[in-house]
C-alpha positions in Angstrom: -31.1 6.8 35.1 -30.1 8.3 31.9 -31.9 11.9 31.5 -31.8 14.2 28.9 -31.2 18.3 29.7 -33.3 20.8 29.2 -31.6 23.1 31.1 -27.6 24.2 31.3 -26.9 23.7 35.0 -24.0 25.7 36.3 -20.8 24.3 36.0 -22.2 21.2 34.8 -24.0 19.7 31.7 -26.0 21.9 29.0 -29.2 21.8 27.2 -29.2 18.7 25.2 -26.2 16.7 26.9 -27.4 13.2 27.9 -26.0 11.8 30.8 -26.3 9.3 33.3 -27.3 10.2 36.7 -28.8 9.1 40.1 -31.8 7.7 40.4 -32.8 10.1 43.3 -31.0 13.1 41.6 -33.5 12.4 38.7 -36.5 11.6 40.5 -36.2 14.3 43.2 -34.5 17.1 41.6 -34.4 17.3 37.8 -37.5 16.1 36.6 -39.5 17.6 39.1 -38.0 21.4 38.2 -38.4 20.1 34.4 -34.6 20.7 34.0 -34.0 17.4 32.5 -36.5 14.6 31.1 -36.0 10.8 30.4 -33.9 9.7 27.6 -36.8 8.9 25.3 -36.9 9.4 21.4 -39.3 12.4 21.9 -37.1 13.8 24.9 -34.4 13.6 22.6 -36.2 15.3 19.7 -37.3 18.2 22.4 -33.9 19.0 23.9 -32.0 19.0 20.3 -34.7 21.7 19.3 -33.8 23.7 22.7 -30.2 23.3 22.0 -30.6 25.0 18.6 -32.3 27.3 20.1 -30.3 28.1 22.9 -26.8 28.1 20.2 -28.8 30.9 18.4 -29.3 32.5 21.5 -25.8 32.1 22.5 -24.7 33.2 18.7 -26.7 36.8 19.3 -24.6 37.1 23.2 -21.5 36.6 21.4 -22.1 39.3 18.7 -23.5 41.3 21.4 -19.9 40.6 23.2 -17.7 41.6 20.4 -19.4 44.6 20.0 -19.4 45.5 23.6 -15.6 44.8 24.0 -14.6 47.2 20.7 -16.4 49.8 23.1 -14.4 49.4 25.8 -11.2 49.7 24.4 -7.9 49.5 25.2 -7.4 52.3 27.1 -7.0 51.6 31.1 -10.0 53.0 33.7 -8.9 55.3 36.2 -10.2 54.6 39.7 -9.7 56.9 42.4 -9.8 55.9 46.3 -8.8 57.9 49.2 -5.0 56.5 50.0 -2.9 56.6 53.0 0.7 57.0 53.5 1.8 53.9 52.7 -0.2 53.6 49.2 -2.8 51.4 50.8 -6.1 52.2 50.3 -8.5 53.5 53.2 -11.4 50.8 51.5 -11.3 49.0 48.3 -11.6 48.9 44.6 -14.3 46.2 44.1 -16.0 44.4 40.9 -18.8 46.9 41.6 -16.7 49.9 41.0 -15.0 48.4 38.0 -18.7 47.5 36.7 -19.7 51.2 37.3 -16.9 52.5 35.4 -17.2 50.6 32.7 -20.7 51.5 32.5 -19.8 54.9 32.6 -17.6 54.7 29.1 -19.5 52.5 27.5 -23.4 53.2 28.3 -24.0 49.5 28.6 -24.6 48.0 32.3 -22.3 45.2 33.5 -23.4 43.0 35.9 -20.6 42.8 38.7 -20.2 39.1 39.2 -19.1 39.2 35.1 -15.7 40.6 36.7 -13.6 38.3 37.6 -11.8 39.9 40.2 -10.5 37.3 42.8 -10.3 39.6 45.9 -11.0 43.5 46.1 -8.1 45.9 45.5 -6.4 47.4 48.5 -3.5 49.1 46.7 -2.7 51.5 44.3 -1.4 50.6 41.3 -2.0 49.2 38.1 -4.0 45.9 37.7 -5.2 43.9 34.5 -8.9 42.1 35.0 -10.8 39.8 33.3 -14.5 40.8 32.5 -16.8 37.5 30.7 -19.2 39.3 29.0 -20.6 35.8 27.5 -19.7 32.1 27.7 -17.6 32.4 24.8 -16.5 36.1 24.8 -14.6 37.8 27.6 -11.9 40.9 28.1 -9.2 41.9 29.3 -9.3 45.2 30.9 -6.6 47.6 32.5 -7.3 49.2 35.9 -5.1 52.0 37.2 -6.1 52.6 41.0 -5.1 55.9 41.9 -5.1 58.5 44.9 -7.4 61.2 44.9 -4.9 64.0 44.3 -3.5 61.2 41.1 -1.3 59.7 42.9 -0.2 56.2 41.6 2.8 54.1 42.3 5.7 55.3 41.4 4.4 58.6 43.8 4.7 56.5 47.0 7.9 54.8 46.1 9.3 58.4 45.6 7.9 59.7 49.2 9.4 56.3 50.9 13.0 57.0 49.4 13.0 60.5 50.5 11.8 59.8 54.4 14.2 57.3 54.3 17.4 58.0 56.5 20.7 58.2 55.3 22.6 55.2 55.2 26.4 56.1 55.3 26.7 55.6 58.6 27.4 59.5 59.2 26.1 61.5 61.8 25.0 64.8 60.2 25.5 66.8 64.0 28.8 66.1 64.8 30.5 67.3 61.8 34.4 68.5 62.2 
C-alpha cells in the first residue's frame, strides 16, 4: 500500500516521503496513530503543507544550533571524578555529566541522549565528543577528565615511572 507521512518516524522516512509499505503495517500501525495517510491527491496536498512546515521548523532548530554551538566554544570542559592509583576512575564520566556541564557554561539545557558518547568514561584523560544539537547541526566538544586534586594523564604516567624498579639488573644492597 503506498501511504503518504505525516509524521518523521525514527530512523526511517519523514513528513511528506511517500513510500510503499505493508498492507498490515498500514492498516494496523500507521493510519490508525495518523502518522501516515493514503497516497491520495488530498493526502498529498496535506503532507507537502506539513513538510513546509516542519523545514521552517527545522530552519529555526538550526539557527537555534549555530547559535548554541558559538556559546560553547572551543575551549575543553573540565570534569573531575575521584581517581585511583592507576588513573581509573572510581565511577564514570557519563552523557549526563557532560550535559550538566555544558549547561553550566552555556545557561542552555542539553538533553543527555544529544551526546553521543558510545560508552561512559572510566579514565582520565582527554576525550573529544560529539553533541547533535539538531538534525542538521551538531559539535564537537573537548572533555578533559581529571582527578580531584587536577590530576590528568601525564600525572599517572609520571607516578608509574617513578614506582617502577630499576632495570639494570643491579642489586642496590650488595654494593662493593
Amino acid at each position: 500500500m503506498k501511504v503518504v507521512f505525516l509524521e518523521t518516524i525514527p530512523n526511517g522516512p519523514r513528513v511528506g516521503d511517500v513510500k510503499d509499505v505493508k498492507n498490515g503495517y498500514a492498516r494496523n500501525y500507521l493510519l490508525p496513530r495518523g502518522m501516515a495517510l493514503p497516497a491520495t491527491a488530498a493526502a498529498l496536498e496535506r503532507a507537502q503543507a506539513a513538510m513546509r512546515r516542519e523545514e521552517r521548523r527545522q530552519a529555526a532548530l538550526d539557527t537555534d544550533a549555530a547559535r548554541l554551538v558559538e556559546r560553547i566554544g572551543t575551549e575543553p570542559f573540565v570534569l573531575r571524578a575521584r581517581v585511583g592509583e592507576t588513573g581509573r576512575l572510581y565511577g564514570s564520566v557519563t552523557a549526563a555529566d557532560i550535559a550538566e556541564a555544558i549547561d553550566e557554561r552555556t545557561g542552555a539545557e542539553i538533553d543527555r541522549r544529544t551526546i553521543e558518547l558510545g560508552e561512559p568514561i572510566r579514565q582520565v584523560g582527554d576525550y573529544t565528543i560529539h553533541v547533535r544539537l539538531s538534525r542538521n547541526v551538531g559539535a564537537d566538544v573537548q572533555v578533559q577528565v581529571r582527578g580531584e586534586n587536577g590530576e590528568g594523564p601525564a600525572t599517572f604516567a609520571q607516578a608509574t615511572l617513578a614506582e617502577a624498579p630499576d632495570e639494570s639488573g643491579e642489586d642496590e644492597l650488595n654494593e662493593p
